[in-house]
MIBA-783830 format. One line per field, with one value per residue (C-alpha): x, y, z; residue number from 1; residue in three letters. Coordinates in steps of 0.1 Angstrom, whole numbers, plus 5000, padded with zeros to 4 digits. Example, Ala and Ser with C-alpha at 12.3 -4.5 7.8 and 13.67 -1.06 7.14 Angstrom:
MIBA-783830
xx c(5123_5137)
yy c(4955_4989)
zz c(5078_5071)
pos c(1_2)
code c(Ala_Ser)
//
This chain:
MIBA-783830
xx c(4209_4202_4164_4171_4191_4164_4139_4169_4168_4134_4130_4158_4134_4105_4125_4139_4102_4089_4117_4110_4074_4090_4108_4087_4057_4080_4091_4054_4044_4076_4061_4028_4043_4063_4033_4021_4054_4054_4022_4033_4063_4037_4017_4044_4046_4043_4003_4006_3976_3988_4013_3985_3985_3949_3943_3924_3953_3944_3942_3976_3965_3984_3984_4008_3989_3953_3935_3901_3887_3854_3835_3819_3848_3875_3889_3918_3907_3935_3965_3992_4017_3990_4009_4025_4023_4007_3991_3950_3941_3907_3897_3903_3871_3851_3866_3858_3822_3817_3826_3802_3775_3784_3789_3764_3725_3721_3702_3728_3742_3781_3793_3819_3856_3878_3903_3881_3875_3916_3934_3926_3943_3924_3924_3916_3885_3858_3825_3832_3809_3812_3822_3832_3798_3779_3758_3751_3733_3751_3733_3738_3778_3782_3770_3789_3819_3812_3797_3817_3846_3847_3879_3865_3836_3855_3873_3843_3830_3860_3858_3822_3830_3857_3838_3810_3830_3852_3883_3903_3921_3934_3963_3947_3930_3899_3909_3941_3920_3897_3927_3934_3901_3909_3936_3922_3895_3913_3934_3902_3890_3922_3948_3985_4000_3980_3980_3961_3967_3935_3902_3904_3933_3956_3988_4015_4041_4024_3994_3996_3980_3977_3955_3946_3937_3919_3901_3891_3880_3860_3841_3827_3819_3801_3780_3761_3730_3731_3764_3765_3738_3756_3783_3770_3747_3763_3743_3734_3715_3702_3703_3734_3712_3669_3670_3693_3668_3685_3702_3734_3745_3772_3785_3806_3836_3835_3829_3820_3786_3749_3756_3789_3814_3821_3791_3791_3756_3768_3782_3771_3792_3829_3852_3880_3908_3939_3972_4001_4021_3997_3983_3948_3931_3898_3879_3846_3818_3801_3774_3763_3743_3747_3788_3801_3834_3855_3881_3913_3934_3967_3989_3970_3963_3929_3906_3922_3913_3878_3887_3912_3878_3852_3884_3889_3856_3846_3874_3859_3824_3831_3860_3846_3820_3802_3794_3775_3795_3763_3749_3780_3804_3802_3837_3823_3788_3766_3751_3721_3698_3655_3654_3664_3656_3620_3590_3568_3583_3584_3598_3577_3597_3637_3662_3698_3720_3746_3747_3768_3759_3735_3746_3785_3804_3832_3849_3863_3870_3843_3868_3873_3846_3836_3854_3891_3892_3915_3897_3909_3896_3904_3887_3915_3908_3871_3877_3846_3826_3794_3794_3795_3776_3808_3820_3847_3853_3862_3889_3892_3919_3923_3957_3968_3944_3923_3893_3862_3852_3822_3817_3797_3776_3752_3719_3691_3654_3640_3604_3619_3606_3626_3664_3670_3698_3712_3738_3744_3755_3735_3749_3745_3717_3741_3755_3721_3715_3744_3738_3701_3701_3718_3726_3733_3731_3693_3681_3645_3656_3678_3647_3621_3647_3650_3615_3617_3645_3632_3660_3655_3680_3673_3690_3673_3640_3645_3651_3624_3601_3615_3614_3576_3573_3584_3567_3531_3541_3550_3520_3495_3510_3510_3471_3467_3478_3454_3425_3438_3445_3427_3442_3413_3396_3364_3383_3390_3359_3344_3371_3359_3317_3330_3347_3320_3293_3320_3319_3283_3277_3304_3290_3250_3263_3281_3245_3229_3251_3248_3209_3208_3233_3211_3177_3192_3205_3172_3155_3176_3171_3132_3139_3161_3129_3105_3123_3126_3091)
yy c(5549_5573_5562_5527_5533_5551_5524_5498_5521_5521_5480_5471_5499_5477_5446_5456_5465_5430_5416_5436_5426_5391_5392_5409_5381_5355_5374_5376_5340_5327_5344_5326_5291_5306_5315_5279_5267_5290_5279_5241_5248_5264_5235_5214_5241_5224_5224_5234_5209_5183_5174_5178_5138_5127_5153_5152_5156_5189_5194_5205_5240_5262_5292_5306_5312_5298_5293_5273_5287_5277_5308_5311_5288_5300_5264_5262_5238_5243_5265_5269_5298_5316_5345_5351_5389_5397_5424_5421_5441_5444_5421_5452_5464_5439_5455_5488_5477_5463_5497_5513_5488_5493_5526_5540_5541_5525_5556_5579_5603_5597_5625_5621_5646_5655_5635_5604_5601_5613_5594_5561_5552_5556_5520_5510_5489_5519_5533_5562_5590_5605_5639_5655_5669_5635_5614_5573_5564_5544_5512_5521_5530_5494_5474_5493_5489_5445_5442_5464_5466_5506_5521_5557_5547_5525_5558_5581_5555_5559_5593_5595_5575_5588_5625_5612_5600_5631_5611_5632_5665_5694_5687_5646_5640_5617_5587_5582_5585_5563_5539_5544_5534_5498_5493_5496_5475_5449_5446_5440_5414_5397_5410_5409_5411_5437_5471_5492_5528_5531_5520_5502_5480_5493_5485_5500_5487_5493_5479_5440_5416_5376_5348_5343_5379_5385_5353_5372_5404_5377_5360_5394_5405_5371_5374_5405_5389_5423_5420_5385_5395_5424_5404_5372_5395_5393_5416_5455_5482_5520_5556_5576_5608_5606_5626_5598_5583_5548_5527_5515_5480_5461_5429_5410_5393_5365_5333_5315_5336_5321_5315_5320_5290_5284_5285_5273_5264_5268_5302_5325_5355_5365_5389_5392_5411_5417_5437_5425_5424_5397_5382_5372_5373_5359_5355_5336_5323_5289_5270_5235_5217_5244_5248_5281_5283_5309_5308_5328_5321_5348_5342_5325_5327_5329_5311_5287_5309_5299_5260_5262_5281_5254_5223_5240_5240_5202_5193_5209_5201_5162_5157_5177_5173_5200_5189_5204_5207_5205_5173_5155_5173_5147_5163_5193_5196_5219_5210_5239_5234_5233_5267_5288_5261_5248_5259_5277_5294_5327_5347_5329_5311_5303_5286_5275_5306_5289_5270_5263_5286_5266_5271_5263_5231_5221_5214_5178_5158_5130_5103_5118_5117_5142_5124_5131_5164_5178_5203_5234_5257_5298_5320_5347_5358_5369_5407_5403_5437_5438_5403_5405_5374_5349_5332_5309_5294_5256_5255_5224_5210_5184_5171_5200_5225_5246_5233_5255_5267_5272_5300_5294_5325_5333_5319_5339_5330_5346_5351_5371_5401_5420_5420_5403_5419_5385_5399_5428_5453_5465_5470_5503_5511_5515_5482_5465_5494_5480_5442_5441_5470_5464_5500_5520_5551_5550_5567_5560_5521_5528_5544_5519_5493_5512_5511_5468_5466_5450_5447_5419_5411_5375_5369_5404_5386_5361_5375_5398_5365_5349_5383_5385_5348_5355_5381_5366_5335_5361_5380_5347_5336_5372_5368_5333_5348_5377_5352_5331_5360_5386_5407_5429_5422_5418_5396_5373_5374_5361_5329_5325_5324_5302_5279_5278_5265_5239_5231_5231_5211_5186_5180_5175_5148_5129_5132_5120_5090_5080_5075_5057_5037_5035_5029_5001_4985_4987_4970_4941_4938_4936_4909_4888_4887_4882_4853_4836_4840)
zz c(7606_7632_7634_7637_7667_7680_7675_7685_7720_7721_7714_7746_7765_7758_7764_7801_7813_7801_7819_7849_7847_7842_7874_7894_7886_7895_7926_7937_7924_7944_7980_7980_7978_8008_8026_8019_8032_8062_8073_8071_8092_8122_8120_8134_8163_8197_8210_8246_8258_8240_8269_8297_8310_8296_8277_8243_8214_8194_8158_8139_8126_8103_8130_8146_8178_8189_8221_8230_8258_8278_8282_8319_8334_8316_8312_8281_8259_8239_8235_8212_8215_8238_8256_8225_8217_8180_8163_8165_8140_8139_8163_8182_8174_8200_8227_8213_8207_8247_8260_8237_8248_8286_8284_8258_8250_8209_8207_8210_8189_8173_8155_8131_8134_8113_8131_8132_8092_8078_8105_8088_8053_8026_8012_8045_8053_8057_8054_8029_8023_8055_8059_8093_8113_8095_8120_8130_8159_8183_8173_8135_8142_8156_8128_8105_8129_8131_8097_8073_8100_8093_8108_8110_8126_8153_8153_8157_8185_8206_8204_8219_8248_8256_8253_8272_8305_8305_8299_8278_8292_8276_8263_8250_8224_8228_8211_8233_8263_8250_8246_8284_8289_8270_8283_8319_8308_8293_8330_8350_8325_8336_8302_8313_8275_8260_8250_8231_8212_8189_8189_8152_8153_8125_8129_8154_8176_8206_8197_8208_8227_8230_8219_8259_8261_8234_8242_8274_8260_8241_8265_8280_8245_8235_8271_8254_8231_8216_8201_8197_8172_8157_8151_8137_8108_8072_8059_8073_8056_8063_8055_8063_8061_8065_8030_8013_7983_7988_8015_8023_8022_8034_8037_8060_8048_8082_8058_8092_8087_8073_8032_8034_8025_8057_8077_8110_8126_8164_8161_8182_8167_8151_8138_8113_8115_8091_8090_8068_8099_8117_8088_8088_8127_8134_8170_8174_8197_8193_8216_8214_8241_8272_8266_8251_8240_8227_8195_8189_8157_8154_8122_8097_8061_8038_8042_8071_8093_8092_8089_8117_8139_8132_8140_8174_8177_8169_8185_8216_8215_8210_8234_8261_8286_8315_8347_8373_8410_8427_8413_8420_8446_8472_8495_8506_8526_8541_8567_8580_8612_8611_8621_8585_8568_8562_8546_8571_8601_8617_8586_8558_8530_8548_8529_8539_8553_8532_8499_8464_8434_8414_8379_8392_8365_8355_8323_8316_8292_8282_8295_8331_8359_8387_8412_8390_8399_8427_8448_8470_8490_8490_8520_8510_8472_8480_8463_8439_8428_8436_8451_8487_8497_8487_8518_8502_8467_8454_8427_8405_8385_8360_8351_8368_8350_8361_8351_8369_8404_8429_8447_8489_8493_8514_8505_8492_8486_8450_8470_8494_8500_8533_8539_8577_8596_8623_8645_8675_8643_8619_8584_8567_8542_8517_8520_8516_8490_8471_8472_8461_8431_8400_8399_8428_8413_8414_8439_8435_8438_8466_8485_8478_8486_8518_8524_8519_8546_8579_8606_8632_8662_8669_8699_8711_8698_8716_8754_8749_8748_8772_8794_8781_8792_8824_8836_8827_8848_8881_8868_8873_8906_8920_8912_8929_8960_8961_8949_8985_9008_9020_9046_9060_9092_9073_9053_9085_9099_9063_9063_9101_9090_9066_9080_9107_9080_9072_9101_9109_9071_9081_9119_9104_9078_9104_9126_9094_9087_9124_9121_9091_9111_9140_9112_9094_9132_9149_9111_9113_9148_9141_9116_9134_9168_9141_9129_9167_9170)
pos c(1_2_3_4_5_6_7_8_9_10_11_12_13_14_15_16_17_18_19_20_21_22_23_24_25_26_27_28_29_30_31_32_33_34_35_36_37_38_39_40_41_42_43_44_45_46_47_48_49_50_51_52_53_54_55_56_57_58_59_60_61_62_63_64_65_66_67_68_69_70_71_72_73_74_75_76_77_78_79_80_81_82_83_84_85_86_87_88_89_90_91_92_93_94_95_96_97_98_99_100_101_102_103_104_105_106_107_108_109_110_111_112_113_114_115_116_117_118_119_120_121_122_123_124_125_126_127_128_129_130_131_132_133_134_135_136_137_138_139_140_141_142_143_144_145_146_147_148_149_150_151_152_153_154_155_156_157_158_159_160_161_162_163_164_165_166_167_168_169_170_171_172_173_174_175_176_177_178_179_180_181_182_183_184_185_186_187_188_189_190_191_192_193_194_195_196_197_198_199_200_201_202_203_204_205_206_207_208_209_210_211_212_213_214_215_216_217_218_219_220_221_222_223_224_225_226_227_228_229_230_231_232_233_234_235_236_237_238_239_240_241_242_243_244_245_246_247_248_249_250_251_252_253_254_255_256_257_258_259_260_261_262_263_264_265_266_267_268_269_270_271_272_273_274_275_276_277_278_279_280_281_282_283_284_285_286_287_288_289_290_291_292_293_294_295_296_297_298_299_300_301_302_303_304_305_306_307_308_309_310_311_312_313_314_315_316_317_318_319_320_321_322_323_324_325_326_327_328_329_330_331_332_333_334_335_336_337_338_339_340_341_342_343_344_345_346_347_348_349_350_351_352_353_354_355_356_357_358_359_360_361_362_363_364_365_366_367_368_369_370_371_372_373_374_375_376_377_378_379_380_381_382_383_384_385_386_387_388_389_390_391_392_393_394_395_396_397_398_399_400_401_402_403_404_405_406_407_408_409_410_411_412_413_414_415_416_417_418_419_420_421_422_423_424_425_426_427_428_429_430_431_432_433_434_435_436_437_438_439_440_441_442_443_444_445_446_447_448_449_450_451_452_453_454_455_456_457_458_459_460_461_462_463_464_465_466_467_468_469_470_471_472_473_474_475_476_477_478_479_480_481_482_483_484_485_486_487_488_489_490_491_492_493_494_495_496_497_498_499_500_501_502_503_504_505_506_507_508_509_510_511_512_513_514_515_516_517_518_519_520_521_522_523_524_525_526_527_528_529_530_531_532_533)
code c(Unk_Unk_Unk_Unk_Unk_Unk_Unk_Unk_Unk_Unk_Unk_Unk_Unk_Unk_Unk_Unk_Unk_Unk_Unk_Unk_Unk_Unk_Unk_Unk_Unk_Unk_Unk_Unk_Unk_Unk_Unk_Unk_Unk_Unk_Unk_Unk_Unk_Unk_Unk_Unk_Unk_Unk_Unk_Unk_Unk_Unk_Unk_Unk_Unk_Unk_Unk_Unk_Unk_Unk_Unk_Unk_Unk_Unk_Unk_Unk_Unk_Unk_Unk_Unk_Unk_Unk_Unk_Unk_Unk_Unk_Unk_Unk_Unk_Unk_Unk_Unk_Unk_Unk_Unk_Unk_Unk_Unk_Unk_Unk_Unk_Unk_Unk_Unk_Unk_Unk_Unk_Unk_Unk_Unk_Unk_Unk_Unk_Unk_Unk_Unk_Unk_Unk_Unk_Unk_Unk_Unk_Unk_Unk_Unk_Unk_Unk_Unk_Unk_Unk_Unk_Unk_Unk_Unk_Unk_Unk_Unk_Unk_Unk_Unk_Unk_Unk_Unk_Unk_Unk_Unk_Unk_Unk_Unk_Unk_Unk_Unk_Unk_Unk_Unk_Unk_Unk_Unk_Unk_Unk_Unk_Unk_Unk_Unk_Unk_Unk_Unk_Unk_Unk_Unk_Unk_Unk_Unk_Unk_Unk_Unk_Unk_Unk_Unk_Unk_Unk_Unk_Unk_Unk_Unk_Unk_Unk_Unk_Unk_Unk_Unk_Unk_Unk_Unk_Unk_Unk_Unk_Unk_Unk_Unk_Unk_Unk_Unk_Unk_Unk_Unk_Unk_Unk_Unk_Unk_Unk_Unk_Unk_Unk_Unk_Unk_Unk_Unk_Unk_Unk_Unk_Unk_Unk_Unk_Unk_Unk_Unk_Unk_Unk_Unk_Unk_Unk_Unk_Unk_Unk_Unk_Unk_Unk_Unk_Unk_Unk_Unk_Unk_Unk_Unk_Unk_Unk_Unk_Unk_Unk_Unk_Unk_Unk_Unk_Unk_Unk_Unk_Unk_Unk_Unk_Unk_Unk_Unk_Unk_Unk_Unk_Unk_Unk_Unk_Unk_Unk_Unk_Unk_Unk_Unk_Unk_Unk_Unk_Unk_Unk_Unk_Unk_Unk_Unk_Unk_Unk_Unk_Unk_Unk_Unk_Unk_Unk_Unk_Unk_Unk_Unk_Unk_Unk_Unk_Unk_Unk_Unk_Unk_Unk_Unk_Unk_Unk_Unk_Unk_Unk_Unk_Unk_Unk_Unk_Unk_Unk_Unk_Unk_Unk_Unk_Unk_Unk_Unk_Unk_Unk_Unk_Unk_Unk_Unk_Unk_Unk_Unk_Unk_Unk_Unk_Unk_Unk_Unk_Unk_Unk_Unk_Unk_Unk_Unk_Unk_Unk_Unk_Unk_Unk_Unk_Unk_Unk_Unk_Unk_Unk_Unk_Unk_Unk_Unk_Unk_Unk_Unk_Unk_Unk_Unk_Unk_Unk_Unk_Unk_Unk_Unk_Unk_Unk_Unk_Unk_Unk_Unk_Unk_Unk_Unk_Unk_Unk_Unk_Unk_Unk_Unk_Unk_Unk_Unk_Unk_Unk_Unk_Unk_Unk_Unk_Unk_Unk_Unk_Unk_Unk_Unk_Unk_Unk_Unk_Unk_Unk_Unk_Unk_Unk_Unk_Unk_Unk_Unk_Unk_Unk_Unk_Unk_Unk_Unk_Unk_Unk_Unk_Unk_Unk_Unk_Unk_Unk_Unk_Unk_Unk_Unk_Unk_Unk_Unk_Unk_Unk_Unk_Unk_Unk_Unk_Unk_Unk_Unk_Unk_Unk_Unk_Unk_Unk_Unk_Unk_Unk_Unk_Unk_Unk_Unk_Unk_Unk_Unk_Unk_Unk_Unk_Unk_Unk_Unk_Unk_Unk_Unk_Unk_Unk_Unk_Unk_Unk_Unk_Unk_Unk_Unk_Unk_Unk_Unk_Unk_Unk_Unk_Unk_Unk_Unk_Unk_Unk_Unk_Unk_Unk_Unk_Unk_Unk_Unk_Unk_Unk_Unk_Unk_Unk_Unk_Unk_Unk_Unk_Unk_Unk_Unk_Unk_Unk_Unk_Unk_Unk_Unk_Unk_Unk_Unk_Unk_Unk_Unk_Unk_Unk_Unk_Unk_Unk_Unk_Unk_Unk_Unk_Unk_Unk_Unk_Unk_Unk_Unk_Unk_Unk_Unk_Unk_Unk_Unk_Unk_Unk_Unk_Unk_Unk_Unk_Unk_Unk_Unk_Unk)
//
């Protein structure tokens, strides 16, 4: 009796853990048609572009947040939700990555600390293997960081920058100043909702940022070939140590890649991110006939991530058109005079002091022309690093939207040689310095560019030729007189002796005359008594 309770205890003990099991299967088959159902509900989500008047209509994506953005102009394609706050999980990493590249040699040294390889969870996305005083060059730590999206190397990056710049004090430790550093970055690249407290992107409440912002950090990152190649590779390979017999691989999981599902042909590069409190996060590059745009998707789940990336991306590539301002600005014109502006004069090769940038468009869509924009001019907002040649700048709008803009500089010839100064001031050598080198720092390009520098006053120039000119002309006449004159007494008495032979020539010519006068008289008086006779 007593033993068949016992296996009666033991069957209802067996029995509640089934049903357990049980329950918690349906519990967890019950959430994913919620995810389903969640991500139907967002697609009905209003589409901010959508009510721009003559706008192309956007696709109905299952994300929360997205954002189409034209990389050089910065022109929104398309927005949905896009200063909406989310978490960016490890689309973090690109920003992390572009102050590496700006910042660092790819044959630098990153040394992996203690803090860099335990402060990320264990069943995190990582590298493994590494132990603290282990080694990557900078080159190899940033594939592992865009391929394998390793946390502790994202980590260890961070860390080397911020080390390298000095950032960190005593009492800091390097990654938080390396997050200062983002954080500044992010606000001169134009971020207003975003803030960052780690280098990798795991979650925490005061990690955030929006689909316009990231889509900013973007459009720098996606600028660098370099990364654009690191981050479009689904494949990387080497030796953590030179002793290691084999190599490491790793694989991307970005289906957007080459042989992957979802490959995209255009795509110039990407990155996935994913925290269960953001859901799956993706930002990408594409290019198709000269336009580059850039793709945000916030809130979505697998794999529409990827087909929600390559719709914004059709949708973008056959509804929109570029334009160039110069080929078809017709409201604004500058008009330069013959001096700077031909091909042989005093100074060589001239071109216009003034002129539009070149490679300035706009975005539109293929239904609008050139002449649909509205345009404006802006003398004040001319605070541009290392641009001091923009004069003034032409904004254009569509609809309303800012659609792309043209900067007026001051012209400059590429076969150029000398810098010209025009003007009663002089500019200083570190001013001229600063507009011709790339880096100012150098200061064996700041000499020879010294060296190139020719100043030239024009209007100085030209009253020391008039001055010239004027003094030749008194100089000439000065020596007509003296050739006329002579002053001397001996002088006198040689104009008198002269003008005596004159004289004398003059008197013996009118003698001469008067007998051939008198000869041919006295002839035709011998004729005419001749004739009588």
């Amino acid at each position: 009796m007593k033993a068949t309770k016992i296996i009666y205890q033991f069957l209802s003990f067996l029995t509640a853990i089934a049903l357990l099991a049980t329950c918690t299967t349906i519990t967890v088959r019950a959430a994913e048609p919620d995810r389903e159902a969640e991500r139907e509900e967002r697609k009905t989500l209003p589409i901010q572009t959508d009510s721009v008047e003559n706008w192309p209509k956007g696709p109905a994506i299952g994300a929360r947040s997205a954002i189409l953005m034209e990389m050089n102009t910065h022109t929104i394609l398309y927005a949905k939700n896009i200063h909406e706050k989310n978490y960016p999980a490890s689309t973090t990493k690109i920003l992390t990555c572009l102050l590496a590249m700006q910042n660092c040699t790819m044959d630098e040294t990153v040394t992996f600390s203690y803090d860099s390889i335990h402060d990320v969870p264990i069943d995190g996305s990582k590298l493994g293997g590494v132990d603290e005083g282990d080694t990557l060059t900078m080159e190899q730590a940033l594939y592992c960081i865009l391929v394998q999206s390793a946390n502790e190397v994202a980590s260890a990056v961070g860390e080397h920058v911020a080390q390298k710049l000095h950032l960190a004090n005593e009492n800091q430790k390097p990654i938080d100043a390396f997050a200062e550093l983002m954080n500044k970055k992010a606000a001169e690249l134009g971020c207003k909702n975003t803030h960052f407290v780690n280098a990798n992107g795991l979650y925490d409440d005061n990690h955030y940022t929006t689909a316009y912002d990231l889509a900013l950090i973007g459009c720098e990152f996606f600028n660098n070939e370099m990364l654009c190649k690191m981050s479009s590779s689904p494949q990387y390979h080497f030796r953590l140590n030179p002793t290691d017999e084999d190599e490491r691989w790793m694989t991307s999981k970005n289906q957007l890649y080459k042989g992957k599902p979802y490959e995209y042909s255009y795509l110039l590069g990407s990155k996935t991110g994913f925290v269960s409190q953001s859901r799956q996060t993706l930002v990408s590059a594409a290019e198709k006939n000269g336009m580059k745009l850039v793709c945000v998707i916030f809130c979505e789940e697998t794999p529409y991530q990827f087909e929600d990336t390559i719709a914004l991306f059709q949708y973008g590539f056959e509804n929109f058109q570029k334009l160039s301002v110069n080929e078809n600005e017709t409201n604004y014109k500058i008009i330069t005079g013959d001096l700077f502006d031909t091909d042989n004069d005093l100074f060589g090769d001239s071109t216009p002091l003034m002129a539009m940038e070149d490679d300035s468009y706009v975005i539109l869509p293929n239904t609008a022309d050139f002449a649909d924009t509205v345009s404006s001019l802006d003398y004040e907002n001319q605070s541009i690093p290392d641009r001091q040649d923009v004069i003034a700048t032409i904004n254009y709008t569509y609809s309303g939207t800012p659609v792309g803009s043209c900067r007026i500089i001051f012209s400059k010839s590429d076969k150029t040689d000398f810098t010209f100064a025009r003007g009663d001031s002089i500019p200083e050598i570190a001013e001229i310095t600063k507009a011709n080198k790339n880096d100012p720092q150098d200061e064996t390009s700041v000499s020879d560019d010294i060296n190139k520098v020719i100043f030239i006053n024009i209007q100085n120039v030209i009253i020391g030729i008039l001055a010239l000119a004027a003094l030749a002309i008194f100089i000439l006449f000065i020596i007509s007189i003296l050739k006329s004159y002579n002053f001397s007494s001996r002088g006198q008495s040689n104009r008198r002796r002269r003008k005596r032979r004159q004289e004398s020539r003059l008197e013996r010519l009118q003698s001469f005359r008067r007998r051939m006068r008198e000869q041919k008289y006295q002839r035709k008086k011998r004729k005419a008594y001749k004739k009588r006779k």
